[in-house]
C-alpha positions as a Python dict, from the first residue, in 0.01 Angstrom:
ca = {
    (1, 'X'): (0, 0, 0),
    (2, 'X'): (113, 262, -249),
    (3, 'X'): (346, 138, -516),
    (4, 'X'): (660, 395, -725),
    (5, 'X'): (868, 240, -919),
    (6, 'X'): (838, -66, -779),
    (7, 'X'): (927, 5, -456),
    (8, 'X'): (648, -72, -184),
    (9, 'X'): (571, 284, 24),
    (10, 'X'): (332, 312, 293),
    (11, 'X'): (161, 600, 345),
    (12, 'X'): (366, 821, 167),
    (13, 'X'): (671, 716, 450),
    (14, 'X'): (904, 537, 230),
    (15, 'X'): (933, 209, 405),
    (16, 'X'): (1114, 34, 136),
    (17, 'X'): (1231, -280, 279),
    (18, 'X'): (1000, -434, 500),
    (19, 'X'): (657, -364, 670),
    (20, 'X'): (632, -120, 946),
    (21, 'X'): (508, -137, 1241),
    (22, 'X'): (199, 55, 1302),
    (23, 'X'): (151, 103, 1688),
    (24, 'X'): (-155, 414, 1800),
    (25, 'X'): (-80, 490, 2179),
    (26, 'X'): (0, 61, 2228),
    (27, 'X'): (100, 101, 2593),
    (28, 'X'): (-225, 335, 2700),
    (29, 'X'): (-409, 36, 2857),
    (30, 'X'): (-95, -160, 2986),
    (31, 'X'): (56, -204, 3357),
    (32, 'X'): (388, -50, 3348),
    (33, 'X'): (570, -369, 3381),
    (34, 'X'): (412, -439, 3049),
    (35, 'X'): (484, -96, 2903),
    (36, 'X'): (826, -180, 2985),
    (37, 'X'): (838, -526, 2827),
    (38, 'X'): (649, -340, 2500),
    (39, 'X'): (923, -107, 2494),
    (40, 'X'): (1192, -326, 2486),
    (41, 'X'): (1061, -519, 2251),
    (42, 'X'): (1020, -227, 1993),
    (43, 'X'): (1373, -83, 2077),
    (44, 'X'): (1516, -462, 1977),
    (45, 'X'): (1242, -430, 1676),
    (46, 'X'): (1397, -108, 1577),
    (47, 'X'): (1782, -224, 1639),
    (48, 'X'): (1692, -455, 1358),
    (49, 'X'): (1603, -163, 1157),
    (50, 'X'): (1223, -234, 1120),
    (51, 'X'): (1007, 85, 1055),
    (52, 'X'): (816, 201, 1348),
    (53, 'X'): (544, 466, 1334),
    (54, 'X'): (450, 445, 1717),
    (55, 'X'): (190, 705, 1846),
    (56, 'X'): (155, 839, 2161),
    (57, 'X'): (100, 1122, 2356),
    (58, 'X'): (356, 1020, 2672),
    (59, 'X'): (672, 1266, 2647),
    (60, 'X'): (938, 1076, 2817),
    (61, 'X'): (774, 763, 2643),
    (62, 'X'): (888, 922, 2289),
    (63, 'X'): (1243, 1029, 2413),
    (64, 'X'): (1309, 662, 2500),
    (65, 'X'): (1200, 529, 2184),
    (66, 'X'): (1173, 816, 1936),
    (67, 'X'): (1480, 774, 1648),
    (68, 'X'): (1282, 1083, 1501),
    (69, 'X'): (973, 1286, 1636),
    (70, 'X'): (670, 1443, 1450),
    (71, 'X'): (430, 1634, 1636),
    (72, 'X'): (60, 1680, 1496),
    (73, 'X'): (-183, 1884, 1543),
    (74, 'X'): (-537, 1896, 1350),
    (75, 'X'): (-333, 1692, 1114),
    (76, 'X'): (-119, 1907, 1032),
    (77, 'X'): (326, 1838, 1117),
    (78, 'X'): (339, 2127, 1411),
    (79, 'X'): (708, 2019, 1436),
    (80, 'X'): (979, 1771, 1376),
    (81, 'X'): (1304, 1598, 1437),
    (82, 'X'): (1528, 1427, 1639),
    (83, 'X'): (1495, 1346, 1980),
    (84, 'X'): (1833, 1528, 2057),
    (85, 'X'): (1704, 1856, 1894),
    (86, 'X'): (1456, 1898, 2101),
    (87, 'X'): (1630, 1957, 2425),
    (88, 'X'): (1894, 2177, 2219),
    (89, 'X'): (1638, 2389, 2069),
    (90, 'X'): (1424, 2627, 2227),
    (91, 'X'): (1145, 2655, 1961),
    (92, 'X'): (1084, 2247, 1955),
    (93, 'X'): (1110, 2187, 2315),
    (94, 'X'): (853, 2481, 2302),
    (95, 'X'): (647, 2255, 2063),
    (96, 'X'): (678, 1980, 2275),
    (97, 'X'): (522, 2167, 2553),
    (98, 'X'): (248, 2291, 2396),
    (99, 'X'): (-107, 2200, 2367),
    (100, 'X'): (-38, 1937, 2158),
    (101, 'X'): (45, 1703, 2409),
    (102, 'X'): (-245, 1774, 2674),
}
């Protein structure tokens, strides 16, 4: 944990007030009935406003649960924002299309 002016950050994300959750593709080995149950428990998680960095590769997975979306690739932000923009905006739903996600 990174401290600035006495404010806990993690990773550079700003999570000020509590801990975030740190998820890496949580749902890739579950049933779906248990994908589902995951999910609803982060979107309650998240309704509480706890920080969620959730990873994942599953497109309609991060338009269910996605408050904001960041798309990597070799590391590097390939594009970003909110779920909403993405099926407003050509150039981000192109993102989302592309070879980052296969």
């Amino acid at each position: 944990m990174l401290q600035h002016s006495g404010v806990p950050r993690y990773g550079g994300l700003g999570f000020a007030d509590s801990r975030p959750l740190l998820a890496d593709e949580p749902t890739a080995a579950l049933d779906a009935e248990s994908s589902a149950q995951l999910e609803s428990l982060v979107l309650r998680l998240a309704k509480d406003r706890m920080p969620i960095l959730w990873v994942t590769h599953d497109l309609a997975q991060m338009r269910r649960l996605a408050g904001h979306l960041v798309a990597l690739e070799r590391g590097r932000i390939h594009c970003a924002g909110a779920p909403g923009d993405y099926s407003e905006s050509p150039s981000l739903s192109d993102c989302l299309r592309s070879n980052v996600f296969r």
